[in-house]
N, C-alpha and C positions, 0 to 999 in steps of 0.2 A: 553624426558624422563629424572628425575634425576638422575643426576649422584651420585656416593659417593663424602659423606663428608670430605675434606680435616680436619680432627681431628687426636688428641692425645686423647686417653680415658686415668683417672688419673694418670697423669704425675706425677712422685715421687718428682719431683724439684716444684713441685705448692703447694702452701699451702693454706689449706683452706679460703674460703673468707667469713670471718664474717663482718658485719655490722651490726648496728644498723638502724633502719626501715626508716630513716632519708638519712641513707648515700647509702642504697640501693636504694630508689627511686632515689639519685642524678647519681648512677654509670648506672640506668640502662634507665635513661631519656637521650636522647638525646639533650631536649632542656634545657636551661638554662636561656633566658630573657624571662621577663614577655612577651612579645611581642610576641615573638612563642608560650607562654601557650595560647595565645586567639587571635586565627588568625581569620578574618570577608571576607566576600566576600560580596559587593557590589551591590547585587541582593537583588531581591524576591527568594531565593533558597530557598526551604522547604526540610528541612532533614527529614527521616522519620524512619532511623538507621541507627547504628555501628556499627563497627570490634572492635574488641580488640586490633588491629593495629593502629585505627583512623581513617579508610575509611570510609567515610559518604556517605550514600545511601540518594537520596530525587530525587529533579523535579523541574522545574521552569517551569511556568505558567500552563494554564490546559489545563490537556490532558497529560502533559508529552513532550518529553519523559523521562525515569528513566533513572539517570548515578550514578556515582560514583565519589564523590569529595574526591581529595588529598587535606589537607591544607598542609600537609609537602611541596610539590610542586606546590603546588597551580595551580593543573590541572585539568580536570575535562573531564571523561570517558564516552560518548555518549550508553545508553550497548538499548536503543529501549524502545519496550512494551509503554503502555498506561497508565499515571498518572492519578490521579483523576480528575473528569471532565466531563461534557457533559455525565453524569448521570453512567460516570465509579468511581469505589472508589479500595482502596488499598492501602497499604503500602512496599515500599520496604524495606526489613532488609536479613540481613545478617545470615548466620549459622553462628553456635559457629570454626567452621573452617577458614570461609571468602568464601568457593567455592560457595555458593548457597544462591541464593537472591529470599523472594517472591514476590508477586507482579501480577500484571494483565498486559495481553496483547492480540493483536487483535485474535479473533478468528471468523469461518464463522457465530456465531450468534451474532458479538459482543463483548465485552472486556469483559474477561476469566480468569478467576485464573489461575496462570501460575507459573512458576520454573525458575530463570535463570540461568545456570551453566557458572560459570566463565572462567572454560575450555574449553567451547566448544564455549562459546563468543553468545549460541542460548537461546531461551523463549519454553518452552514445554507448551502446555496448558494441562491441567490438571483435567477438566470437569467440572460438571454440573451440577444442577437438572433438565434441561430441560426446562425451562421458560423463553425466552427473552424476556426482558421488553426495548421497545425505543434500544439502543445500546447498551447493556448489558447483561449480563447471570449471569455472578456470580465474585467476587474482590477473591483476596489473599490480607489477612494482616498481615501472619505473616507467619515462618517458624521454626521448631523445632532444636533443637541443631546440631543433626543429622543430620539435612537434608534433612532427609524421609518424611517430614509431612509439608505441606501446610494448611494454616487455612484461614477460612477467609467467607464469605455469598454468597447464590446464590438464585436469586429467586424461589418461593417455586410453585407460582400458582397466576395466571392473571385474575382469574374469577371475574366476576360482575367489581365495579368501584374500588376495589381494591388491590395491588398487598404487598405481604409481603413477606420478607426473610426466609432462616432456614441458623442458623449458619452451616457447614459443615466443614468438615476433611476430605483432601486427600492425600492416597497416595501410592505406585507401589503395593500392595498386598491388600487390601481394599474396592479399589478404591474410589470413593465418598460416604462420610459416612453423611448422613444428620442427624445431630442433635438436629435438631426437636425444639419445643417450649413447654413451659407450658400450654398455651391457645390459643384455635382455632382462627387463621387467626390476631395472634400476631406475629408481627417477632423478629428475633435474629440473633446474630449474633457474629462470634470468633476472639477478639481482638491479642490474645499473647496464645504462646503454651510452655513447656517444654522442656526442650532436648532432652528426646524418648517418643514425645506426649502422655504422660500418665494421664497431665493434660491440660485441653486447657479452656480456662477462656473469658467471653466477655460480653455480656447484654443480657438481657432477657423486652422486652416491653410490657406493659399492661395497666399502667395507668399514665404513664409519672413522673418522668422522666425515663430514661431505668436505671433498676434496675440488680444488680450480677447478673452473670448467670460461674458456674464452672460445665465442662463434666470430669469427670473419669475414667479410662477405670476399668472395670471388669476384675479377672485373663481370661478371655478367650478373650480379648483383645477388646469386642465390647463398645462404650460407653455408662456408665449408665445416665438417666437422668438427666438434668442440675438442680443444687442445687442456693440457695442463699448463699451470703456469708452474717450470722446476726452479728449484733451488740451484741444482749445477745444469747448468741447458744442455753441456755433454753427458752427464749422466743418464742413465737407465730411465728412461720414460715411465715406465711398465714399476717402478720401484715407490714404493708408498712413503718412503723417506725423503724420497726426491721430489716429491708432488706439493705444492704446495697446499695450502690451506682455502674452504670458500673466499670467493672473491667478492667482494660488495662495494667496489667503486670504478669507476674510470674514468680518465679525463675527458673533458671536450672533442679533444684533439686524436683520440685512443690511447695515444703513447705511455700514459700513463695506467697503471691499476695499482690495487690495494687489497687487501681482503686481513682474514683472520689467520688468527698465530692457530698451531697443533703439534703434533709431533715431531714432526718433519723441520723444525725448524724452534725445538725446543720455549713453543706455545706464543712466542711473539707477534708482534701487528708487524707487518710488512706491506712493502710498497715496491712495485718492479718497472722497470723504464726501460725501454727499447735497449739505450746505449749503456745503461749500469747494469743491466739485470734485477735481482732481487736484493732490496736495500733492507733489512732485518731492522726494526726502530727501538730496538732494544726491552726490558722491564724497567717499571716502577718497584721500589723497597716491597716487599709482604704482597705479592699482585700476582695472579696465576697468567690463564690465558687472555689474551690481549686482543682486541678488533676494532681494524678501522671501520669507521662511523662514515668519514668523508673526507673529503684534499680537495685544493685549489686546481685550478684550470692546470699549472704547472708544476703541481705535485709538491710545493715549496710549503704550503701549511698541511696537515693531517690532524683529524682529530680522534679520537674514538675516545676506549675506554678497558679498563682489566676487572676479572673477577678478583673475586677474594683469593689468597693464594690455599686455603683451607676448603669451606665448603661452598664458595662463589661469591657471598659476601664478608664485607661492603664493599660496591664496585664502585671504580676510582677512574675520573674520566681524565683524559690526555690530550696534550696538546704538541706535537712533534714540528719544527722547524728545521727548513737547509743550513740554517747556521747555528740557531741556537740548540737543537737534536730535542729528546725526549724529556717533557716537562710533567709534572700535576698541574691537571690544566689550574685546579685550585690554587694551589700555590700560585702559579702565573697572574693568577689573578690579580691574588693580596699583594704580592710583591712588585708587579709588574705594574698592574691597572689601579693601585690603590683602593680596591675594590676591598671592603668589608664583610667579610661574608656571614658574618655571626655565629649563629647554629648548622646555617645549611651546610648540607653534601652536596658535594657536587658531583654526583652520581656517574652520569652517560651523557657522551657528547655526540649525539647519533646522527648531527645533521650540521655541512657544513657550506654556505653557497660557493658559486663556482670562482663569484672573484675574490674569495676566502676572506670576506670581511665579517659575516656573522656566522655565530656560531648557537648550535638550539638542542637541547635536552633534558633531564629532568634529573632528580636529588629528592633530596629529603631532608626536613626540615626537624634538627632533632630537640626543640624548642618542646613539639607536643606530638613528635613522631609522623607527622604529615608528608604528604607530599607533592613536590611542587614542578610546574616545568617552566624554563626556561630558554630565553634569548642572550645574549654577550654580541657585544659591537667588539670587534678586535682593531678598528681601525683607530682609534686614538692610540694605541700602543707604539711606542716606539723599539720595540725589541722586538718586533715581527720584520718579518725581512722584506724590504722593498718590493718586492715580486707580488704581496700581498695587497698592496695601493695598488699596482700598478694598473687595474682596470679600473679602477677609480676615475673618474674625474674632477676636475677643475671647476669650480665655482664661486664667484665671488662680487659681490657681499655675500655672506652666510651664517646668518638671517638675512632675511633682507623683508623689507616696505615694499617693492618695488621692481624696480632694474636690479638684472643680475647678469655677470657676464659669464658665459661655458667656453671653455677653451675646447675647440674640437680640431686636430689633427689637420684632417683631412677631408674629403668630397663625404658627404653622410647624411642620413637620413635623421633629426633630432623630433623626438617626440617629449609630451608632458604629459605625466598621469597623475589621477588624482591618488588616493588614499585605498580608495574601490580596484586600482588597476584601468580606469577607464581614461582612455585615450582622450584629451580633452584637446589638445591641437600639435600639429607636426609642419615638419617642412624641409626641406633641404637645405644643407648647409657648408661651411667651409670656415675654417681658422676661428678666430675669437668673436663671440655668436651674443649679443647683447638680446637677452628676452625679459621682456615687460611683463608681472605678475598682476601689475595694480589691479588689475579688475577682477582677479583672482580673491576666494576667500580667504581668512587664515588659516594656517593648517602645514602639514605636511607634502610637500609635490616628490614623486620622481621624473629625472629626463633618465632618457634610454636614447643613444647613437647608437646605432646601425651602420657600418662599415664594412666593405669584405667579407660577409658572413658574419660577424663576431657582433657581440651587443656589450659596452660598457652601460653604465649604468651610476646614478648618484642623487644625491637629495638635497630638496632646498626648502627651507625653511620660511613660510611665508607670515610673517606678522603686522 
C-alpha cells in the first residue's frame, strides 16, 4: 500500500520556479547526452507503445510473448499473453496511467483480447463474438485513457469459405460491444480509442485498401455507426476518393485523429481536427505511401513513417511538427538532437507517447545488416514546439541526493513510482510541492499528477 508523501506543501522559503520552455525541459530531463536521447537495443524488438514515463510495450519474434522495455535501465519485463503470430494480432499499449496494457492472450478458444494489470502482474480475457477461427477469437489493440476500454477485432462468422471480423469495444459494464460493418461479410476493425472511449477509430474494408472507419458513442453511451473520415466533408460520402485512408490514432481528448496516406489523397500520412478538417502532412524525397505511427495529446507532434517509393523499401520514419511541418525523423535527429547515428536506419516510428515526449521504433543497422529497436527522448530538443513540454513538469534539482521540488498548478493527486511502475507513496497537493527521496535508493523515479482527469507526468533522477 502507499505510504504518505515525505513533502512540504508551499514552503514560504521557496520561490517560484520560472523557466523558459528551454530550461524547463533541461530541469526536468534526466538525461542530458545525445546517447541517452536514443538508446537501441540489438534485436528484432517490435514496440507496439508507451508511457509517458518511456516504458515501451512490444514482443520479439512471433507469438510473443509481451514485456515491457526500460531503456533507462535497459531491462526488459517478461509480463506473458500472445503476440502476433500464428494467426493471433494485437497491440500492446499502455493507459494514460501506466497500470493497464491491451493486448491478447491465451484463452480456451485461442488468443483473446485481454487487459493486463500491472498490479496484479495477471491477463483477464475479456471476450468475444463467439467465432474461433484456426487459434484465435478475437486481438486487443488498443486501450482507452482510463483504462476501462479494450479495443481491438473479434471474429464475426465462419460460414461458407470465408471468415470476416467486426471491430469491437470491451468493457466491465457493456461488455462486448460489436461494432459492426458497413457491408455484409466486410470486416473491420478498432485500431486506437480515446481516454473515456467516447471515440474509437480503425478501418472499415470494401474495396481495398481499408478505408476510415470512426465509432462515436451516443448520450446514452451505445455506439453510433462507423462514419469515414472525408477529405471534402461536403463531398460525396459514398465516393472512394473522398474517403480517407485507415485510421490508427486519436487523441485523448478525440478531437484529434491520424491514419494512413492511399489514394484518395495521393498516398500521404494525414491528420484531421474537428475545426481544420483534414491536414495532408505532406512526402519525404523517393518515399511512397505514408502512416501515422502516433501524435501528441494536441496533434502538434506526429510521427510515423513512408515506404520506399518503388517496392516499399527502405522505409523512412517521420517526424511532422505545428511549426516546423514534415521532417526525416533521421535527419532531425543528426541536425537537431546532435544525435550520431553511424550506420543505423531509422526505419519506423510506430509509437509515440501522449505527452509527445518519446518516441519508439525500430531500423537497421547496416554495419552487419541487423536489426535494432529503439527509444528517442524528444524533450531536450529545442525545435519541437512548446505544446510538446507542455505536459511535462517542473522539477528541480534534477538529479538530485535528496530534496526536490515539483511545481504543481493546482488541487492534485501526486504519486512516486518506482522503475517497475509501483506506486511507492502519493498524497494530495497544491502549488510548489518539496518531496524528500533520501530514503529512496538510487535510480530512476516517476511522479505522475492527477488533476481534472488528465495525468502529467516526469522524472527524477535519484543519486
Amino acid at each position: 500500500m502507499a505510504q504518505s508523501l515525505p513533502i512540504e506543501l508551499n514552503p514560504a522559503n521557496i520561490m517560484n520556479i520560472k523557466h523558459t520552455t528551454l530550461a524547463l525541459v533541461a530541469t526536468a530531463l534526466c538525461i542530458n547526452s545525445a546517447s541517452a536521447q536514443f538508446i537501441t537495443r540489438p534485436d528484432y524488438y517490435s514496440p507496439t507503445g508507451l508511457a509517458n514515463d518511456g516504458l515501451v510495450t512490444g514482443y520479439s519474434g512471433q507469438t510473443g510473448p509481451w514485456s515491457i522495455w526500460n531503456p533507462d535501465l535497459q531491462t526488459t519485463e517478461n509480463i506473458g499473453g500472445t503476440a502476433p503470430g500464428d494467426g493471433a494480432g494485437g497491440q500492446a499499449r499502455f493507459s494514460l496511467d501506466g497500470n493497464f496494457i491491451s493486448g491478447t492472450s491465451q484463452g480456451p478458444n485461442g488468443a483473446a483480447l485481454s487487459r493486463y494489470d500491472r498490479g496484479t502482474g495477471q491477463w483477464t480475457l475479456l471476450g468475444d463474438l463467439g467465432f474461433p477461427v484456426d487459434l484465435s477469437v478475437s486481438g486487443g489493440y488498443a486501450i482507452s485513457g482510463d483504462g476501462s476500454t479494450v479495443v481491438g477485432n473479434s471474429w464475426a462468422d465462419t460460414t461458407g469459405n470465408y471468415a470476416f471480423t467486426h471491430a469491437v469495444a470491451v468493457d466491465a459494464v457493456n461488455g462486448v460491444s460489436d461494432l459492426g460493418t458497413l457491408f455484409f461479410n466486410r470486416s473491420t476493425r478498432a485500431n486506437a480509442v480515446n481516454s473515456d472511449a467516447s471515440v474509437v477509430v480503425g478501418w472499415q474494408d470494401f474495396n481495398g485498401p481499408w478505408k476510415s472507419a470512426v465509432w462515436r458513442k451516443d448520450p446514452n453511451g451505445a455506439y453510433l455507426r462507423n462514419a469515414y473520415v472525408l477529405l471534402d466533408p461536403n463531398g460525396d460520402p459514398d465516393d472512394e476518393f473522398n474517403q480517407m485512408g485507415e485510421c490508427s490514432a486519436v487523441s485523448s481528448d478525440g478531437t484529434w485523429i491520424g491514419g494512413y496516406g492511399d489514394y484518395a489523397n495521393n498516398a500521404e500520412p494525414w491528420i484531421w481536427g474537428q475545426s481544420t478538417g483534414v491536414i495532408n502532412l505532406g512526402h519525404l524525397p523517393m518515399t511512397g505511401t505514408g502512416y501515422v505511427g502516433g501524435m501528441n495529446a494536441d496533434a502538434s507532434v506526429v510521427v510515423g513513417w513512408f515506404d520506399g517509393e518503388l517496392w516499399g523499401d527502405p522505409q523512412t520514419a517521420f517526424i511532422w511538427t505545428s511549426v516546423g511541418g514534415l521532417q526525416n525523423l533521421a535527419t532531425y535527429m543528426t541536425d537537431e538532437m546532435g544525435i550520431d547515428l553511424g550506420n543505423k536506419q531509422v526505419s519506423v516510428a510506430n509509437c509515440l507517447s501522449e505527452n509527445g515526449r518519446y518516441v519508439a521504433g525500430y531500423g537497421i543497422d547496416y554495419t552487419d545488416f541487423s536489426g535494432f529497436a529503439y527509444r528517442l527522448d524528444l524533450a531536450p530538443t529545442t525545435g519541437i514546439h512548446a505544446a510538446t513540454t507542455a505536459r511535462l513538469l517542473e522539477a528541480y534539482p534534477n538529479p538530485t541526493t535528496g530534496r526536490v521540488t515539483i511545481n504543481v498548478a493546482g488541487p492534485s493527486n501526486l504519486s512516486i513510482l518506482n522503475a517497475a511502475g509501483s506506486v511507492l507513496s502519493e498524497a494530495s497537493v497544491q502549488g510548489n510541492t518539496v518531496v524528500d527521496l533520501s530514503a529512496y535508493a538510487p535510480g530512476v523515479y516517476t511522479f505522475q499528477v492527477r488533476s481534472n482527469g488528465s495525468v502529467s507526468t516526469g522524472r527524477i533522477v535519484k543519486y
